[in-house]
N, C-alpha and C positions, 0 to 999 in steps of 0.2 A: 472077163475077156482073157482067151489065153494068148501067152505069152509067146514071143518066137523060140526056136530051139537052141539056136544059140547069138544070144542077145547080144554081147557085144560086137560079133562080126558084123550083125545086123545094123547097129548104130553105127560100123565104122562105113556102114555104103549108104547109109541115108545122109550122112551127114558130109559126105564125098558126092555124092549124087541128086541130092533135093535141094530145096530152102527151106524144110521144115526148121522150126523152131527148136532150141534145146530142148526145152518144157514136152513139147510135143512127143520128141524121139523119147526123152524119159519117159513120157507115160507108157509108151509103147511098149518099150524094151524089157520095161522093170526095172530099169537104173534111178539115179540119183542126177539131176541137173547138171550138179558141180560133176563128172564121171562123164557126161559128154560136152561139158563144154573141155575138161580133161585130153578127150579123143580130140574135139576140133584144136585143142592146141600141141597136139601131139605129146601130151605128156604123160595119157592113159592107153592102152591096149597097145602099145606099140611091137609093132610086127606081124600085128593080127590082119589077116586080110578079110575083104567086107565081102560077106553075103548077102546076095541080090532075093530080098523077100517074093518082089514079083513073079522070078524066075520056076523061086520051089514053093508058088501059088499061097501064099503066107499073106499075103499082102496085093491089092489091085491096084493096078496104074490111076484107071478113077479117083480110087479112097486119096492115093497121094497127094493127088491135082485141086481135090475137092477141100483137103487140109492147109497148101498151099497157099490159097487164099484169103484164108481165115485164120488166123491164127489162135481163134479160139475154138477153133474143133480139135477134134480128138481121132487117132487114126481108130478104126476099124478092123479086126483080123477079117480075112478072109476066112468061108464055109471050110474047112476040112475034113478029107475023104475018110481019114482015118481019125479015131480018136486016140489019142498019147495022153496018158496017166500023168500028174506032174510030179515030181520027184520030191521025196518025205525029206524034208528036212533030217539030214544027217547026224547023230550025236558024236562029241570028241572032234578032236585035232580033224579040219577038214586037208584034202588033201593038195598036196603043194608042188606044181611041175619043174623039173628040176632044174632047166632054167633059171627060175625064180628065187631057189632056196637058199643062193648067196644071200639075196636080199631080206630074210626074214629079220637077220639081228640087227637090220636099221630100223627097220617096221619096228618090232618091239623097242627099239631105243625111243622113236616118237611116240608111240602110245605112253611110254612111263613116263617122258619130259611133258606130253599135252596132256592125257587122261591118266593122270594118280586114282581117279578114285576106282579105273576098272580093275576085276581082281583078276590074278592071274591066269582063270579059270577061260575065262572070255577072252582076254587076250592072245590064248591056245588056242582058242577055235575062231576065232580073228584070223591071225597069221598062219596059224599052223604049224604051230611050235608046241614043246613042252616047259611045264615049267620050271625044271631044274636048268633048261637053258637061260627063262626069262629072269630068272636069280642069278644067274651070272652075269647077265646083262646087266642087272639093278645094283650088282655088288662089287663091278666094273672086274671081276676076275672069269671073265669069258677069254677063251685062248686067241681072240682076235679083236677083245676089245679097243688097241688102239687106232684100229682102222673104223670101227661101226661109226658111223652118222646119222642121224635122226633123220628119216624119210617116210613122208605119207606113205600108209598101205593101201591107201586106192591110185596112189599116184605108181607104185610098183605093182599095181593091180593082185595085190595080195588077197584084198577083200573086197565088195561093194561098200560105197558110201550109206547106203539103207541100213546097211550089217550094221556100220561103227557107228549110224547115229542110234539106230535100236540099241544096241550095246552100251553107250555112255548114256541114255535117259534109263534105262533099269536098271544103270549102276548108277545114277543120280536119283531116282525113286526108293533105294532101298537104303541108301545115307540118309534122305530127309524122316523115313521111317523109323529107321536107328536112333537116331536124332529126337525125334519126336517122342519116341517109347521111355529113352533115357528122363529128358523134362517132365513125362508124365509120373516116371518113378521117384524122381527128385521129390517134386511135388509134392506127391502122396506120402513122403519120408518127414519132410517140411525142412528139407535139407535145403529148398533153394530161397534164399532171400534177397532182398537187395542190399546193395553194398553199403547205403546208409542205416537201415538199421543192423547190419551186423555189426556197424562201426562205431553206430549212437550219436553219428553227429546230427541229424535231423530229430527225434525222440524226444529230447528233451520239452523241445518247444514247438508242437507242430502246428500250432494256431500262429507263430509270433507274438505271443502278447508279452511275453519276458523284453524287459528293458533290454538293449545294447552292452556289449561289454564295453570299456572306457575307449579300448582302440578302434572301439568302429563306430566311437560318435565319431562325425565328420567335424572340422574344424571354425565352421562358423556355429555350432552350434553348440559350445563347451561355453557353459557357464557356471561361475563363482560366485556366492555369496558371501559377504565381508560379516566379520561381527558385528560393527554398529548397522548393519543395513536392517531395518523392520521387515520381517515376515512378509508384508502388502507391499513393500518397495519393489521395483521392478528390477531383477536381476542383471550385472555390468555382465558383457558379453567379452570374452579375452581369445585369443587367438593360441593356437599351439604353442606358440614360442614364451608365451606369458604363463602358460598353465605349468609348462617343465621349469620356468625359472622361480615359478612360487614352491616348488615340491622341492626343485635342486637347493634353492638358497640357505643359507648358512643361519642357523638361533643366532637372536640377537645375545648380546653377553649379559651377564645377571649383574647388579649391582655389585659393590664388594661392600661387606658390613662391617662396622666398626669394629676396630681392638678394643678388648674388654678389660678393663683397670681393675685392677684386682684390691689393691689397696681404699680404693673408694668404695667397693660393694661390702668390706668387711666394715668401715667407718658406719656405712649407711647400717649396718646389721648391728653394730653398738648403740648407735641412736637408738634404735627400736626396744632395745633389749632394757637401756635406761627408761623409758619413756615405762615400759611397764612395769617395770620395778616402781616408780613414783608411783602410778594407777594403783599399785596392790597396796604400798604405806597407807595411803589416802584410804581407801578401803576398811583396812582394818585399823585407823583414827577413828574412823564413823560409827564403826564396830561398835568398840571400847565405849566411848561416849554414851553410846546408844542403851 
């Protein structure tokens, strides 16, 4: 279906002159919803005056009436006499009325505060800037940066809404891209792992069959075995405060041993020493005799 020739006038007299729907006039025009509900609130194409489709045979009074109705129809172009070429999409900075061209450094000031991810390339053929301007905007040394405020480019009718959402999904297509090529390289490197085993707190024990360490038994279930208890005896159950006061508590004190008399162990060493002196007389009595 082609297009009228100049769309937005077109949407500022249907939307001044009909009840068609936003949706409707979008389709028609080749705008964006949000771009004529924009016009009907006067905060897009302002100062644009509306061109009457009926008038330069674009459009039928019928087709109107017959949409109307419905709100699920679709307007219709009228036959035309002549056939009009549509115009090639342009390469580079599109051109910008001069009117408008105070307005470009708030336009780029919104695009860098809402879409970081567009590059500056799209943002040039967005607004219609360069991008040694768009870097002094980003680097706040523009010679007018304390005046710039961030303002939609379709709302300064810099650009169509169609343009910046095509523009922010193929700069959001070529991130997840990026994105994705980097994880695939990771990968294949075996550089990417998770943070537990580079860290080895899970590795150890990855079944859990390894006991507990002491501080994550929980507290009713710490239990002591005393020395007289038998092996089959049923384990006394102690509570935390019982378990630190057995580990904290003080050795009992040792006995203290007697003082060693010195004069008695040498008596006792006399005794002996007589005792076998008699043993060896006697001996050699037996001897002799013998």
């Amino acid at each position: 279906m082609s297009k009228p020739l100049m769309p937005k006038a077109t949407a500022v007299w249907l939307v001044d002159n009909t009840a068609l729907t936003f949706d409707q006039i979008a389709d028609y025009c080749g705008l964006h919803p949000l771009e004529v509900k924009g016009i009907a609130d006067g905060d897009v194409a302002q100062g644009i005056k509306g061109m009457d489709p009926v008038a330069s045979g674009e459009l039928t009074r019928a087709e109107i009436e017959r949409c109307q109705t419905n709100a699920a129809e679709r307007l219709q172009a009228a036959d035309r006499k002549y056939v009009i070429p549509e115009a090639k999409p342009q390469k580079g900075p599109r051109y910008t009325p001069v009117s408008r061209r105070q307005d470009r450094p708030d336009a780029v000031a919104w695009l860098l505060r809402n879409h970081p991810e567009l590059p500056d390339a799209h943002i040039g053929r967005l607004v219609g800037t360069t991008k040694p301007t768009i870097q002094s905007i980003r680097d706040r040394t523009h010679w007018n940066s304390s005046n710039i405020k961030p303002v939609d480019p379709v709302t300064l009718g810099l650009c169509k809404q169609m343009d910046l959402d095509a523009a922010v999904q193929k700069a959001a297509d070529k991130l997840e891209k990026a994105r994705m090529k980097e994880e695939k390289a990771a990968r294949k490197a075996g550089t990417l792992l998770p943070a537990a085993e580079t860290t080895g707190a899970e590795t150890a024990d990855p079944f859990g069959l390894a006991a507990p360490a002491a501080h994550e038994v929980p507290a009713d279930q710490v239990n002591i075995i005393r020395p007289g208890d038998a092996p089959e005896a049923p384990k006394d159950t102690f509570s935390v405060s019982d378990v630190s006061s057995a580990f904290t508590a003080a050795p009992a004190p040792k006995k203290a041993e007697p003082a060693i008399d010195v004069d008695s162990v040498f008596a006792k060493l006399k005794d002996l020493k007589k005792d076998d002196e008699e043993s060896n007389k006697e001996s050699d009595k037996e001897d002799k005799e013998a």
